[in-house]
C-alpha positions as CSV (number, residue, x, y, z in Angstrom):
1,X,95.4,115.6,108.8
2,X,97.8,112.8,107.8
3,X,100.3,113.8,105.1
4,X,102.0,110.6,102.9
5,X,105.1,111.2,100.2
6,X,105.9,108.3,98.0
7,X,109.6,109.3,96.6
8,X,112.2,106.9,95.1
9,X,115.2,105.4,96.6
10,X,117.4,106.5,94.1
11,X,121.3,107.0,95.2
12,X,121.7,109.4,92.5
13,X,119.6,112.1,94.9
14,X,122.8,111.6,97.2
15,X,125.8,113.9,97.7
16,X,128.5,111.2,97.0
17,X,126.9,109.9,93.6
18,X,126.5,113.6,92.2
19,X,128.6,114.4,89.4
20,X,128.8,117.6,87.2
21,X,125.4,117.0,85.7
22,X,122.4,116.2,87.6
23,X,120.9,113.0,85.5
24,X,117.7,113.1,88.0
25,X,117.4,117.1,88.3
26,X,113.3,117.0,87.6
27,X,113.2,114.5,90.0
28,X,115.2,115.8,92.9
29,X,113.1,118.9,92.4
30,X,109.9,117.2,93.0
31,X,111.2,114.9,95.9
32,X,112.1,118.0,97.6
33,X,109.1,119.6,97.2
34,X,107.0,116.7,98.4
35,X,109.3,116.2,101.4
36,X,108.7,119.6,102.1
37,X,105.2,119.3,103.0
38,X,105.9,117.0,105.6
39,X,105.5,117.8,109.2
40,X,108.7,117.7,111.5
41,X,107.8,114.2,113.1
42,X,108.6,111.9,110.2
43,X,108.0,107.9,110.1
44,X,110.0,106.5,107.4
45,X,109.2,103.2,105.8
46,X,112.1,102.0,103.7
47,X,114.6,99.7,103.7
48,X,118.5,99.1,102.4
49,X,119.8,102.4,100.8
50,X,116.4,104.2,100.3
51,X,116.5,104.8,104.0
52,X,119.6,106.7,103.6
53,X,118.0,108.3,100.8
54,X,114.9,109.5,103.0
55,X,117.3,110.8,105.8
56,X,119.1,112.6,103.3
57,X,116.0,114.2,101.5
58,X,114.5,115.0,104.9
59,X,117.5,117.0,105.7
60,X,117.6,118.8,102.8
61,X,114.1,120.8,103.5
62,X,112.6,123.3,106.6
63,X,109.2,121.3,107.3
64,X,107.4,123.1,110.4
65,X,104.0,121.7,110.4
66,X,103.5,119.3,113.5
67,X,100.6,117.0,111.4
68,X,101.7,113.3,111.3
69,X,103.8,112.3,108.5
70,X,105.6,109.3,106.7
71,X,107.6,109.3,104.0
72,X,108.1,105.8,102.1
73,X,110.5,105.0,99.6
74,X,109.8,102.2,96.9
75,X,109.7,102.7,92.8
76,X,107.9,100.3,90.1
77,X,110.3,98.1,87.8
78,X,113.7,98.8,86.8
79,X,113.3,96.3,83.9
80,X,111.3,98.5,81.4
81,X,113.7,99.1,78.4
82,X,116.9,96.6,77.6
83,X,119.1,99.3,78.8
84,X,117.7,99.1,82.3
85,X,119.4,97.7,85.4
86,X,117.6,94.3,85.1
87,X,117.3,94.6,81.3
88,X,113.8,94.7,79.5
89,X,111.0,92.7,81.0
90,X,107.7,92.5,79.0
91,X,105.8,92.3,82.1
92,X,107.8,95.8,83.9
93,X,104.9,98.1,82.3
94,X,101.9,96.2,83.0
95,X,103.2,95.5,86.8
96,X,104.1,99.6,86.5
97,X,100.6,100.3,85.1
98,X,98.8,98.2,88.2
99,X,101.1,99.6,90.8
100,X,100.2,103.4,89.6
101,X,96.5,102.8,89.2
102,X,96.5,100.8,93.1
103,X,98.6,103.9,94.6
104,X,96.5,106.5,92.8
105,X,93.1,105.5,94.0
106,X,94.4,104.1,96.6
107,X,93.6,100.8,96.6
108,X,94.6,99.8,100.0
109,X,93.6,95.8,98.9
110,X,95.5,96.0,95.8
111,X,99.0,97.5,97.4
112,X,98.5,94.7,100.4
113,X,98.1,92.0,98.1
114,X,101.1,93.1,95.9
115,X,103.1,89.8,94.4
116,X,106.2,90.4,95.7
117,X,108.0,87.5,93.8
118,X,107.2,89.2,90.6
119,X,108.4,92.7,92.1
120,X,111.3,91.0,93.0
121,X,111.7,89.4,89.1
122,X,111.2,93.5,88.0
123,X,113.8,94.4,90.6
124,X,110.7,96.3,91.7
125,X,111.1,98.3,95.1
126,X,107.8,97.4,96.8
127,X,108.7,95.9,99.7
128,X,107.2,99.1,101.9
129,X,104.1,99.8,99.5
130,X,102.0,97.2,101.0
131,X,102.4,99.1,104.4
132,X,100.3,102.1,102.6
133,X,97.0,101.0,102.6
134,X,96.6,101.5,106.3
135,X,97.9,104.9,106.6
136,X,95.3,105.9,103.3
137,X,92.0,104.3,104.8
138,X,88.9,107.2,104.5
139,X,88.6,110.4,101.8
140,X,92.4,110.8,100.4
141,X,93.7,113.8,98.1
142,X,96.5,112.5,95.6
143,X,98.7,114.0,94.1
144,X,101.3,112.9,91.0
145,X,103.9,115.0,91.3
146,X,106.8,112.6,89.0
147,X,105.8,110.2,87.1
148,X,108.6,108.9,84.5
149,X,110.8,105.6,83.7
150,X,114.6,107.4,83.4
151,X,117.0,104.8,82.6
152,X,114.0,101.9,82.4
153,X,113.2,102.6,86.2
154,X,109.8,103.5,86.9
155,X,109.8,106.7,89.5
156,X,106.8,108.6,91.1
157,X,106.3,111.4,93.9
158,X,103.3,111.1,95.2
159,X,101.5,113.0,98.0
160,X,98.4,111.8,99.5
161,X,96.6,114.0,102.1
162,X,93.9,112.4,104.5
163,X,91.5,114.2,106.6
């Protein structure tokens, strides 16, 4: 068994950019939980902060199983409304809508052939997705566990289980 968590590289999951509320408390929750079900060896595939994100989630959570595991961090656009970080896009939820559907089936020819340039446009963080399609070859369990565009960023957690 292979187990895959998609999670967000949002700096509002860490420690020095928490504040008296928690704006991202239903997603911390299920980022936790989905790390959780990791085993102990961990390969992460991020990049920039959302490595420092996986780290910190990792460290956050007892995992015990020994099964292989990776965690990657990437989100859809952060263009979706015009109070989002790169202001509203009328292509973020159609580029959103194609991402979900490619990591849902998974679609390992569909996340390896993402445009990046037009990720990059979204301010899309994609750059690891592509990477997924050969750790989900074969039968694949997925599970959704956050799917929502807070602040006109498109987040999931994912989990995908292969046999």
């Amino acid at each position: 068994m292979t187990r895959v968590v998609l999670v967000p590289g949002v700096l509002a999951l860490l420690p020095e950019y928490a504040g008296f509320a928690d704006p991202v408390a239903d997603l911390r929750a299920a980022c936790l939980a989905a790390v959780a079900t990791l085993g102990t060896d961990v390969e992460v595939l991020a990049s920039g902060s959302g490595a420092r994100v996986a780290r910190h989630l990792l460290d956050q959570v007892p995992r015990s199983d020994d099964h292989p595991s990776y965690l990657v961090v990437g989100n859809g656009s952060a263009t979706r409304t015009e109070r989002a970080p790169g202001h509203l896009d009328e292509r973020a939820a159609d580029f959103d809508a194609r991402l979900r559907a490619a990591l849902v089936g998974p679609d390992p020819v569909a996340l390896a052939a993402l445009d990046q340039d037009l990720a990059t446009e979204l301010w899309a963080d994609t750059g690891q997705l592509g990477r997924l399609g050969g750790l989900l070859g074969g039968d694949c369990d997925v599970q959704v566990t956050y799917a929502d565009a807070p602040y006109g960023v498109q987040y999931w957690v994912m989990t995908w289980t292969t046999a």
